[in-house]
N, C-alpha and C positions, 0 to 999 in steps of 0.2 A: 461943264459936266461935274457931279459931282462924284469924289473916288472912289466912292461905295455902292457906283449905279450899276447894276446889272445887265441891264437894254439903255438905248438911246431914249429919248421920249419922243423924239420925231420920225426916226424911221423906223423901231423897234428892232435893231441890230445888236446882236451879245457885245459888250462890251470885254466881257473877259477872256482871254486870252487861251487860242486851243493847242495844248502841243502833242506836234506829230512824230508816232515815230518813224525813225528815218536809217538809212545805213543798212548793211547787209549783218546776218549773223549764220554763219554756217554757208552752207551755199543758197539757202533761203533771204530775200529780203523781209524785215523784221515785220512789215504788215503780211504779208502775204503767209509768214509763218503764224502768227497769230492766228488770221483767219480760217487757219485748216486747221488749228485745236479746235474750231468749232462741230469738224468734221468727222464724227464719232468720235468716240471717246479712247481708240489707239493714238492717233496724232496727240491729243491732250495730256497723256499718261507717259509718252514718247517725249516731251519735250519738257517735260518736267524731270526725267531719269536723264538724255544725253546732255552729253556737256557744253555744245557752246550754246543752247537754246536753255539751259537751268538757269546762265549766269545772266539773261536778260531780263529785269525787269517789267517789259512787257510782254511780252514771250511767258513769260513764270504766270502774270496775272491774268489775260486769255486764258490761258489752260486749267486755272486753279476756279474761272468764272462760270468757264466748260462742264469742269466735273461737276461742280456744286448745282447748277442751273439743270442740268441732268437728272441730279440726285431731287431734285425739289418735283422734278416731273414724275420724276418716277412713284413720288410718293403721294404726290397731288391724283396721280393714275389708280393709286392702287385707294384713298378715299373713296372719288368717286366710281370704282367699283363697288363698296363697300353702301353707299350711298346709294346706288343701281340697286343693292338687293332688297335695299328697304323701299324705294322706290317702286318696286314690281310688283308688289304688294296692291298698288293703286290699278284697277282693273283695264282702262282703258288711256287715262293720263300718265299713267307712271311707267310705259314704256315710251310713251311719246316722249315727254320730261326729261329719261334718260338719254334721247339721240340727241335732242336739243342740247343738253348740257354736256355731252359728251363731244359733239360737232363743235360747240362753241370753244370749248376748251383745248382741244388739238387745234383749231384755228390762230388760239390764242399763243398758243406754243413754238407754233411755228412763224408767224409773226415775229416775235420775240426772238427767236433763233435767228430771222432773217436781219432782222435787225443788229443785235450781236456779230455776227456775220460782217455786213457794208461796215457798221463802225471800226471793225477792227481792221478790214482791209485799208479804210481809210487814214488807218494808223491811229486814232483816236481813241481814248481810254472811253469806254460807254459802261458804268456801274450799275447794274440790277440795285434795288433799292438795299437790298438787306445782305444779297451775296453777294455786292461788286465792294460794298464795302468789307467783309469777311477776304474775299479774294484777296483787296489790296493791302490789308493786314499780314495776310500769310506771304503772299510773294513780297514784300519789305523786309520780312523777315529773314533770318540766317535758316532756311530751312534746306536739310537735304545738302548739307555741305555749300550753300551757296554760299559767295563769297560778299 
C-alpha cells in the first residue's frame, strides 16, 4: 500500500486513522457531551462559558460547529424567504416552487443536524465544509480564557 492511499483498492476501507474521543469531562462523557451542544443552542453557549467543558477541545469544537451551523440556517431561512417573495409573483408555479424549495431545505437541514448529531456521539470530529473548518480554528484557539 502505498503511504499516501486514502481507501484500500481492494476492499475500499479508509486507510486513515479516526480518533475518538474518549474519557469523562465533568460528570458528562466527552461524546455524549458534544452531542447535546447539538441540542439548541443553551447546551452549546453552556459549554463554551462552564469550565470543565471550555477546556475541552472537543467539547469547545461541537459547540462552536453548533453555533455557526445554526447561524448559516438561519440566514439560509431568511434568503429563502426573501426568494418566496419574488417567487409569489409567479401565478400558479411560484407558490408551488416555494413549498418544494422550502420542504427540501428543512429536509436538508435536519439531515445534517442528524448527522452532526451520531458523529459526535460517536466521538468523532465530523467538519461541515466551510464551518467545521472555522469551528476547529476557533476552538484551537486560546479563546475565552482557555488554557
Amino acid at each position: 500500500m502505498p503511504e499516501n492511499a486514502a481507501f484500500c483498492p481492494g476492499c475500499g476501507r479508509s486507510m486513515q486513522v479516526v480518533v475518538r474521543a474518549e474519557g469523562k469531562i465533568g460528570v458528562l462523557p466527552v461524546n455524549i457531551a458534544s452531542a447535546l451542544a447539538y441540542f439548541t443552542l443553551v447546551p452549546a453557549v453552556l459549554f463554551l462559558v462552564v469550565d470543565p467543558y471550555r477546556q475541552n477541545f472537543f467539547v469547545r469544537f461541537h459547540s462552536l460547529q453548533c453555533l455557526m451551523f445554526s447561524g448559516a440556517v438561519l440566514v439560509l431561512a431568511a434568503l429563502l424567504r426573501i426568494a418566496s417573495l419574488v417567487l409569489f409573483i409567479i401565478p400558479v408555479l411560484g407558490p408551488l416552487l416555494v413549498t418544494l424549495v422550502d420542504v427540501v431545505a428543512v429536509l436538508a437541514a435536519i439531515f445534517v443536524w442528524l448527522v452532526l448529531v451520531v458523529k459526535a456521539f460517536q466521538g468523532e470530529i465530523f467538519r461541515l465544509s466551510f464551518l467545521g473548518n472555522l469551528a476547529e480554528q476557533y476552538a484551537a484557539r486560546h479563546w475565552l480564557g482557555f488554557p
